[in-house]
C-alpha positions in Angstrom: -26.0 2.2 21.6 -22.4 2.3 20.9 -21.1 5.8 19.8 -18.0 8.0 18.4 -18.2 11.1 19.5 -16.1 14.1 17.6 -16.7 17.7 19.9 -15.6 21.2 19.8 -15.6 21.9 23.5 -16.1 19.5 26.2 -16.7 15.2 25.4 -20.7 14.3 25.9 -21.6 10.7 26.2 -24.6 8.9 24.2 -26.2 6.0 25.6 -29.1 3.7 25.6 -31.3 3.1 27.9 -34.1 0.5 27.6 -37.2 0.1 29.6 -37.6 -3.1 31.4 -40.9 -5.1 29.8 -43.7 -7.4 29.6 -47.5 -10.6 29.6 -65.2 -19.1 31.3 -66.9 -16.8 34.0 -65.9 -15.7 37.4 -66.9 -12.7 39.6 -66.6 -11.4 42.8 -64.8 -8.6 44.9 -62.9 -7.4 47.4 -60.0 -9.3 49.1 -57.5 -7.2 47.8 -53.9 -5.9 48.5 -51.6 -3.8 47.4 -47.5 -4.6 48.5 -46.1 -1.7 46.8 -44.4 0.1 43.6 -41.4 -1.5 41.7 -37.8 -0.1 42.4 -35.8 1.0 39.7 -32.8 2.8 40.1 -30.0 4.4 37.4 -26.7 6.0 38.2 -24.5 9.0 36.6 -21.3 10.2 37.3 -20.6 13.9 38.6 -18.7 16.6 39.1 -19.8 20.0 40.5 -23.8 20.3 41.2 -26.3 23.1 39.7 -28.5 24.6 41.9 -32.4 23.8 41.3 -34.8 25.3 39.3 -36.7 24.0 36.2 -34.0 22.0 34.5 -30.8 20.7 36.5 -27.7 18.2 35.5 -24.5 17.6 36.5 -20.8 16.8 35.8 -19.9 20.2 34.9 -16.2 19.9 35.9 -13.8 23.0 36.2 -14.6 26.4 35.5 -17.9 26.0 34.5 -21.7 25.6 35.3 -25.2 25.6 34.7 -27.6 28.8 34.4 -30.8 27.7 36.0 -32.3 30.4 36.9 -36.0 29.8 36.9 -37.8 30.6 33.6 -40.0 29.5 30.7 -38.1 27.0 27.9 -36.7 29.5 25.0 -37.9 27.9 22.0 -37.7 30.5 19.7 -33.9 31.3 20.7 -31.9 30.6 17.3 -28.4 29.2 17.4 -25.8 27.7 14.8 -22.5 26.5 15.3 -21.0 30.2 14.9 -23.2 31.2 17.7 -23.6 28.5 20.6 -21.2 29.0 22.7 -21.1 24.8 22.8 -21.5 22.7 19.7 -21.1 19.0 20.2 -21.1 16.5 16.9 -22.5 13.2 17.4 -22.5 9.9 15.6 -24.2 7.5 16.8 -24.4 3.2 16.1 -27.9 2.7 17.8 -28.5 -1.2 19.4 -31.8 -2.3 20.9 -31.7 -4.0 24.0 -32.1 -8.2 23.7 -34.4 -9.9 25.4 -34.1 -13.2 27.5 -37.8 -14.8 28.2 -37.6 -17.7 30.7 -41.1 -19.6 30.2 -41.6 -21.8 34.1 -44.1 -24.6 32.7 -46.4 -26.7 35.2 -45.9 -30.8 34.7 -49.0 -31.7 36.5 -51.5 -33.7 35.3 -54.3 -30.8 35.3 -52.4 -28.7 32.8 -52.9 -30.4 29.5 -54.9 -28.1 28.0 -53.0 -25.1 29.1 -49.5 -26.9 27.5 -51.3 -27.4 24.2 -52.4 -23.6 23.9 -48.8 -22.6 24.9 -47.4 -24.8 21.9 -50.0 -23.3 19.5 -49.1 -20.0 20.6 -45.5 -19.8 20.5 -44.6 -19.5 17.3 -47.1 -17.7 15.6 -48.3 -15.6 18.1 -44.9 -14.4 20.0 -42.0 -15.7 18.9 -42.8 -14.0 15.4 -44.0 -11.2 16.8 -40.9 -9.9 18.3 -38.7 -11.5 15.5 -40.3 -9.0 13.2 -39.8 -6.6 15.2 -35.7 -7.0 15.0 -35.5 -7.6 18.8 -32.0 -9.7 19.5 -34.6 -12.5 21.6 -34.2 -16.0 23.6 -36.6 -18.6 25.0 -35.2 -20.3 27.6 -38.1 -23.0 28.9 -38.1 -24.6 31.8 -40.7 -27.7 32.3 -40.3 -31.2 31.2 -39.4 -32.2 27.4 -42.3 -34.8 26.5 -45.6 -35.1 24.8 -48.0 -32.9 26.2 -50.9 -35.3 25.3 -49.2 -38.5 27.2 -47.6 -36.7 30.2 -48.4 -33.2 30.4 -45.0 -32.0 28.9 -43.8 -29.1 26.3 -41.8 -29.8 23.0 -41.2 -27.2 20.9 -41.7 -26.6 17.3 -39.5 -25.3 14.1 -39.4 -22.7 13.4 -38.4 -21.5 17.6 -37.7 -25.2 18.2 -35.0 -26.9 16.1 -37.3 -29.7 14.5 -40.5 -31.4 14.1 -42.9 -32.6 17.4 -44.7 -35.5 15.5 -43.6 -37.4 16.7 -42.2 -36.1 19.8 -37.9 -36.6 19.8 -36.3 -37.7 22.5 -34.6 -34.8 23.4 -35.6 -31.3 23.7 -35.5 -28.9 19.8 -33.0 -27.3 21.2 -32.6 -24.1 18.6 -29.3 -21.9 19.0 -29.5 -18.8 19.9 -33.0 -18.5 19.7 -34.5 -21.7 21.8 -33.1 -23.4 24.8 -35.6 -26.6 27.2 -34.0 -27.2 30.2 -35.6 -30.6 30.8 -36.7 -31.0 34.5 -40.4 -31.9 36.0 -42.3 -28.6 37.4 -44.6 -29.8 40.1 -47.7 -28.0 40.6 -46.4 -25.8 44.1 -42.5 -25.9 43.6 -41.8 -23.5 40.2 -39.7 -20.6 42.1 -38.1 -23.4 44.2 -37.1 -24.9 41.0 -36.1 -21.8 39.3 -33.4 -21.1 41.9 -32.3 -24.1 42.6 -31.6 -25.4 38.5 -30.1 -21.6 37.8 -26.6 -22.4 38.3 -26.9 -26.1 37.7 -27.6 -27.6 41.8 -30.8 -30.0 40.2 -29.4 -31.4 37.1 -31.7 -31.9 33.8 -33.3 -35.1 33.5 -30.4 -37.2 31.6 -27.6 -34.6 32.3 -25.1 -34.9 35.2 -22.8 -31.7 33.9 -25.1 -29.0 33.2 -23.7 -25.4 34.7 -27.8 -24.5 34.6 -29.8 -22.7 32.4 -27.7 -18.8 33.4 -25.2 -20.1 30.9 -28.1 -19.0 28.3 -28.7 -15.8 29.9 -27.1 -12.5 29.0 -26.1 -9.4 31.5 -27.4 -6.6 29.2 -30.5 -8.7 28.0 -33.8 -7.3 29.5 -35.3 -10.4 31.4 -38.9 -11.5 31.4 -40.4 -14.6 33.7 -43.5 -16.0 32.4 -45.1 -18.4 34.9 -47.7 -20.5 34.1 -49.6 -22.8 36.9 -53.1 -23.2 38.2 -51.9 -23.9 41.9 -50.1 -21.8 44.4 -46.7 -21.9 46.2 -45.2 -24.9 48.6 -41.7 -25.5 48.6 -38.5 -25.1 49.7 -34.9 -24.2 47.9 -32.1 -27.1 48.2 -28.9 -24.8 46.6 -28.8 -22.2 49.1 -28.0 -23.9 51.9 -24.3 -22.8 51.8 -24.6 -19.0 50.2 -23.2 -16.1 52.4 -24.8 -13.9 49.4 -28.1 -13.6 50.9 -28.3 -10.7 53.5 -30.8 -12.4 56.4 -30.1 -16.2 57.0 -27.7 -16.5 54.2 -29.8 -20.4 54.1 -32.5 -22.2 52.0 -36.1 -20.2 51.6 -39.2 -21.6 52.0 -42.1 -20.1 50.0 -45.6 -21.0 50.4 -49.1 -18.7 50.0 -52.1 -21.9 50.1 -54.0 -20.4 53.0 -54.3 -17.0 51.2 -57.8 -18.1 49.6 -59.3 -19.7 53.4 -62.2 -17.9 54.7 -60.5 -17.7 57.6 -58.0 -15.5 55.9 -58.5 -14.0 52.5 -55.5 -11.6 51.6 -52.4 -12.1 50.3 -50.0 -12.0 52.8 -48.6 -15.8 52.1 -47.7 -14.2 48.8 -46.4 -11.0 49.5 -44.2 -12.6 52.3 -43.3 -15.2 49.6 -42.8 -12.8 46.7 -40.3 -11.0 48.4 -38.4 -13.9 49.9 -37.8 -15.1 46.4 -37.3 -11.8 44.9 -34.4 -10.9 47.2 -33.2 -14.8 47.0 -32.9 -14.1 43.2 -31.7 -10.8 43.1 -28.3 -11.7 45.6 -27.9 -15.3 43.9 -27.3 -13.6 40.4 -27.5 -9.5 40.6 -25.3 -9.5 36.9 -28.8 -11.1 35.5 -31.3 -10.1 37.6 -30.4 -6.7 39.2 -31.1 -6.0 42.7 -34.3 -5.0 44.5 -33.8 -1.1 44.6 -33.1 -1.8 40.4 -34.9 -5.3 39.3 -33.9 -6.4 35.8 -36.5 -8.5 35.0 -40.6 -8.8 34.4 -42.6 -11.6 35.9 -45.7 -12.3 34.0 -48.0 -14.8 35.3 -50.8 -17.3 34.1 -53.0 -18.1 37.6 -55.6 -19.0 39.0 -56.9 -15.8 39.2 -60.5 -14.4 37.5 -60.7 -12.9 34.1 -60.4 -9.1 33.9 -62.9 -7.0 31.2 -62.7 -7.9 28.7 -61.5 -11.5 29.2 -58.4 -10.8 26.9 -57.5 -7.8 29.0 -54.4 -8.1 31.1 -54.0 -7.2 35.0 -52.1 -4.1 35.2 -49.6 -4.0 38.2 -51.7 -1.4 38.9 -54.0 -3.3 40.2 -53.4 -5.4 43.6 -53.2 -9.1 43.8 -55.6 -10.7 45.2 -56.8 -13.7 47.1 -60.2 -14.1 44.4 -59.6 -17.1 42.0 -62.0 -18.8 39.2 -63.3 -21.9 40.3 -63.4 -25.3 39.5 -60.7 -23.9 36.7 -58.1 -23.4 39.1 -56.9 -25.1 42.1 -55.4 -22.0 44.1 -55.1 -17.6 42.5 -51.2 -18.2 42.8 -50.6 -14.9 44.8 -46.6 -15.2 45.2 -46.9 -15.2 41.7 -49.2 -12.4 41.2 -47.3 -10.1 44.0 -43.8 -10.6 41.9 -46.2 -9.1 39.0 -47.3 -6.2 41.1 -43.7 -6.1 42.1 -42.1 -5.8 39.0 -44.6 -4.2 36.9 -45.7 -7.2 34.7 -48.9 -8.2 34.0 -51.6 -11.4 35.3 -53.9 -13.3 32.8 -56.0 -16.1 33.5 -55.3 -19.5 33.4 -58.4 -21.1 32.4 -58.8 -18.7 29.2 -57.6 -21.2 26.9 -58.8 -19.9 23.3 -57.8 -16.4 23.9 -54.0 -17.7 24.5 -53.5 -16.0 21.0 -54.2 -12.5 22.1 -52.6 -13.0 25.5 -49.5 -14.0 23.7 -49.7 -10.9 21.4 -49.8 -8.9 24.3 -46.6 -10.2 25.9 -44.8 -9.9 23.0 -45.7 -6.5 22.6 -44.6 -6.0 26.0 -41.5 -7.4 25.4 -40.8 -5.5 22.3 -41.5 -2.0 24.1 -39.7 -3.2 26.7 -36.5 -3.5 24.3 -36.9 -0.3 22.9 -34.6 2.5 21.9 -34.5 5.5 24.7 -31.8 8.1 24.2 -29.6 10.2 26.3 -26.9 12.4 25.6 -25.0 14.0 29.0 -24.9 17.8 29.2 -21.4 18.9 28.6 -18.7 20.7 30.5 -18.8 24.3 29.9 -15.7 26.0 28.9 -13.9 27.6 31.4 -15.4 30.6 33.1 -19.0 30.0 31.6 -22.2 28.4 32.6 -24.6 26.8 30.0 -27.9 28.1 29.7 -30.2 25.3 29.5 -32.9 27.4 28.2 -31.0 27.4 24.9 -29.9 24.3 24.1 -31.3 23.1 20.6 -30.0 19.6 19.0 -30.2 20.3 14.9 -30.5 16.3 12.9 -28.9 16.0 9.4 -30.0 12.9 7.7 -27.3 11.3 6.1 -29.0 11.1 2.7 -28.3 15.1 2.8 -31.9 15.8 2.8 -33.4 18.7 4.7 -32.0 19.6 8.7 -34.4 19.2 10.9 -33.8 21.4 14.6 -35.5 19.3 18.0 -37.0 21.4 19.9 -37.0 21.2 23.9 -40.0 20.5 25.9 -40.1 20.9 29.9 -40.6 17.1 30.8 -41.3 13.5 29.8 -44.7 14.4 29.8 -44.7 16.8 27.3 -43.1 14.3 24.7 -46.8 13.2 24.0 -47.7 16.6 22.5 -45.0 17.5 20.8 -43.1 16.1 17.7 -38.8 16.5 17.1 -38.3 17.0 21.2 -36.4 16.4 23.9 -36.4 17.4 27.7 -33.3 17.7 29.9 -33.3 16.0 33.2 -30.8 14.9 35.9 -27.6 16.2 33.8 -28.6 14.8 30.6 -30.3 15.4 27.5 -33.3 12.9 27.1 -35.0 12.3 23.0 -38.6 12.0 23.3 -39.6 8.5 22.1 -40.7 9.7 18.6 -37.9 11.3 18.0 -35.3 8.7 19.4 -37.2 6.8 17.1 -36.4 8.8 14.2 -32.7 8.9 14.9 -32.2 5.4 15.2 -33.6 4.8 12.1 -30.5 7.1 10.2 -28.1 5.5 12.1 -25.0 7.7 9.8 -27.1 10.9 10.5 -25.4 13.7 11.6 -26.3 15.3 15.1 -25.2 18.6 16.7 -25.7 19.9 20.4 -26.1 23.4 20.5 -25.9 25.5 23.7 -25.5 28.7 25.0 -23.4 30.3 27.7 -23.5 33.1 30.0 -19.6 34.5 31.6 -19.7 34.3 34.9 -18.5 37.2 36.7 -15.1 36.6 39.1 
C-alpha cells in the first residue's frame, strides 16, 4: 500500500500488511506430536509509551500522550473536523501482496500418477484461481523437465507454461513472469537438500553451467509458499554450506533424515521435528531477505505425504493438528514427517498423497490459501498529539468519502480483532495503531481515490 498523506496536526503512516498463506482408505491412531506454534514477529517505531489499559499505542513524541484510562469504547461520541481536536486526511494507493509458490516435485519412478494429476491441476484448478483473483503470482518448479509418462517428469502447459506439452519440448515452457522450471532430478529422500543447495545456483540445472539459482525469481516483499510433494521421507545431506559463517551452530552442511520415525520400535516424529528445524533455520540464515527468520518466517510449506486421509478425504490437515508418524499403506513408502513438522511449523497445511482424483479440490484449496494469504490488512499509526494534550482513544472515529461523492460513511471502533466478526464499517486500535477490520479494509481498497479522515479527541493535560 503506498500512500500520500495530507494532515492537520501530526503525520500518521498507512501501510499494508498481508498475512502469510497457504495447501483410498487408511485408519488408525495415536502416534502423535506436537513441536510447537509458528513465530511471527512485526516491528514499530516509538517514542514515549502509554500506560495500559484497554487500548495502548505508541510514538507519541513531544508534548503529548495517550488517555487510557480504563473504560468502555464511546461509540456514540460525535466528532467532525471542527471538533476533533486531531483530524488526519488520508489517500491511499492500496497494493496486494504477490505471491511466490515454489512447487518441490519427486522424480522417482513411483510418482507417475501423482505428476499427471499435478499437470491436470495447475492450470485450471490454481493457477486461474488466483489469477482471477488479481494476485501479482509466480510458479517457480523445481523437479526435472521431461515427460511425465516416460520418466516421471513435469512440463508445463500454456496458459502457466509458455507452450504446448505434446509433444514434450526440450526445454522447460518457461513463461515470464508468471512460470519459471528449474530443471534438476528430485530424488525420492533428498527435496530440502536440493532446495538449499540449487537456491543460489551451488547444483547447476541439467544443461546450464551459469545459473545464479532459482532466488533470482524470487521477490523480498512476495509472500512465499513451498508446496512439497513426495511419498517418501527425508535422507540427505546439503553440499553448499560447507563454507557459510551465516548459520549460527556449525556454520557447515546439514544432514536431515526422519525414516525411522514410522519403526515399531519408535513411532513419533522426532527424526522430523529435529529435521524440520535443521532446515528451517538452514533456510532462514542462508536467505532471511526471502525467507524471514525463525522468530518471523516468510513463507508457508504445504505438503503432499505419505500421510492418511483426513474427513472428509478432501479435507486438509490443519497445523493444528500434530504430525504424525501414521501413513497410508501400500500408497506411500514413508508419512514424510520433516515435511509435515515444517507444516505444523509454519502454519500450512498436509494432504494426502495417494488421493489422486481429488487433486482438483486440493488445488482449490491452496489457492485459496494463497489468495487470503495476499490479502489487503490495513493500518494507520496513531498520531502525535499536539502539544500539551493527550488523545483519547475512546474517541477516535475514521469517517470514508467515496470518491464518486456518494454518501459518508463513519467506521466505528470495536475493542479487538475479535470483534471485527460482528460488526460491519470497524476498526480496533492495537499496539499504537489503528487496525480496519477485514470487511472494511476491503471496502476501502476497492475506492482506491476515496477520501479518509482520522478523527480524535484530546484531553489538556494539567502542568
Amino acid at each position: 500500500m503506498k500512500l500520500s498523506t495530507k494532515t492537520l496536526v501530526g503525520l500518521v503512516g498507512l501501510g499494508l500488511l498481508a498475512a502469510a498463506a497457504a495447501i483410498g482408505g487408511c485408519s488408525g491412531g495415536g502416534g502423535e506430536a506436537n513441536p510447537g506454534n509458528s513465530g511471527s514477529g512485526s516491528g514499530s517505531g516509538s517514542g514515549g509509551s502509554g500506560s495500559s489499559g484497554e487500548t495502548s499505542g505508541s510514538g507519541l513524541g513531544d508534548g503529548g500522550g495517550f488517555d487510557v484510562d480504563a473504560g468502555p469504547v464511546d461509540r456514540d461520541a460525535s466528532l467532525n473536523g471542527d471538533t476533533a481536536c486531531v483530524a488526519t486526511r488520508l489517500q491511499a494507493d492500496y497494493q496486494q501482496r504477490p505471491a511466490d509458490i515454489i512447487f518441490i516435485i519427486d522424480n522417482s519412478e513411483s510418482m507417475k500418477d501423482e505428476i499427471n494429476s499435478v499437470q491436470r491441476n495447475i492450470n485450471q484448478n490454481f493457477a486461474s484461481i488466483i489469477a482471477a483473483n488479481k494476485v501479482d503470482f509466480r510458479v517457480i518448479m523445481l523437479s526435472r523437465h521431461g515427460s511425465s509418462d516416460v520418466e516421471q517428469s513435469v512440463c508445463i502447459e500454456a496458459p502457466l507454461g509458455s507452450g504446448s506439452c505434446s509433444p514434450v519440448p526440450s526445454a522447460p515452457n518457461t513463461n515470464p513472469p508468471h512460470f519459471y522450471q528449474y530443471n534438476l532430478d528430485i530424488s525420492s529422500l533428498d527435496s530440502l537438500c536440493m532446495a538449499i543447495d540449487t537456491l543460489n545456483g551451488a547444483i547447476q540445472p541439467r544443461g546450464e553451467t551459469a545459473s545464479p539459482g532459482w532466488s533470482q525469481w524470487l521477490r523480498e516483499e512476495s509472500l512465499k509458499v513451498f508446496v512439497e510433494i513426495t511419498d517418501d521421507g527425508v535422507d540427505c545431506t546439503t553440499k553448499s554450506l560447507g563454507a557459510s559463517k551465516t548459520l549460527v551452530d556449525e556454520g557447515a552442511d546439514i544432514k536431515l533424515y526422519d525414516l525411522d520415525d514410522d519403526e515399531p520400535a519408535n513411532r513419533n516424529v522426532a527424526g522430523g521435528t529435529l529435521s524440520a528445524e535443521t532446515f528451517d533455520a538452514a533456510l532462514t540464515a542462508v536467505a532471511p531477505q526471502f525467507f524471514g527468520s525463525k522468530d518471523a518466517r516468510n513463507y508457508k510449506f504445504f505438503s503432499f505425504v505419505g500421510i492418511k486421509e483426513n474427513d472428509p478425504i478432501t479435507a486438509p490437515w490443519p497445523p493444528e493438528a500434530p504430525a504424525t508418524w501414521e501413513q497410508c499403506r501400500p500408497d506411500s513408502v514413508d508419512p514424510g514427517t520433516t515435511y509435515q513438522v515444517l507444516s505444523v511449523m509454519t502454519g500450512g497445511l498436509r494432504y494426502p498423497i495417494q488421493q489422486h482424483a481429488t487433486y482438483d479440490a486440493v488445488f482449490q484449496a491452496i489457492a485459496d490459501s494463497v489468495v487470503s494469504g495476499a490479502k489487503l490488512s490495513c493500518e494507520i499509526e496513531v498520531p502525535k498529539a499536539p502539544d500539551g494534550h493527550s488523545i483519547d482513544l475512546k474517541t477516535v472515529q475514521i469517517e470514508f468519502t467515496p470518491s464518486d461523492g456518494g454518501q459518508k460513511k463513519t467506521f466505528s471502533q470495536v475493542k479487538s480483532l475479535e470483534e471485527c466478526a460482528g460488526a460491519s464499517s470497524s476498526f480496533y486500535i492495537e499496539e499504537g495503531h489503528i487496525r480496519l477490520c477485514e470487511d472494511t479494509c476491503a471496502l476501502a481498497a476497492q475506492d482506491n481515490t476515496a477520501g479518509m479522515e482520522l478523527l480524535y479527541g484530546c484531553s489538556v493535560n494539567p502542568n
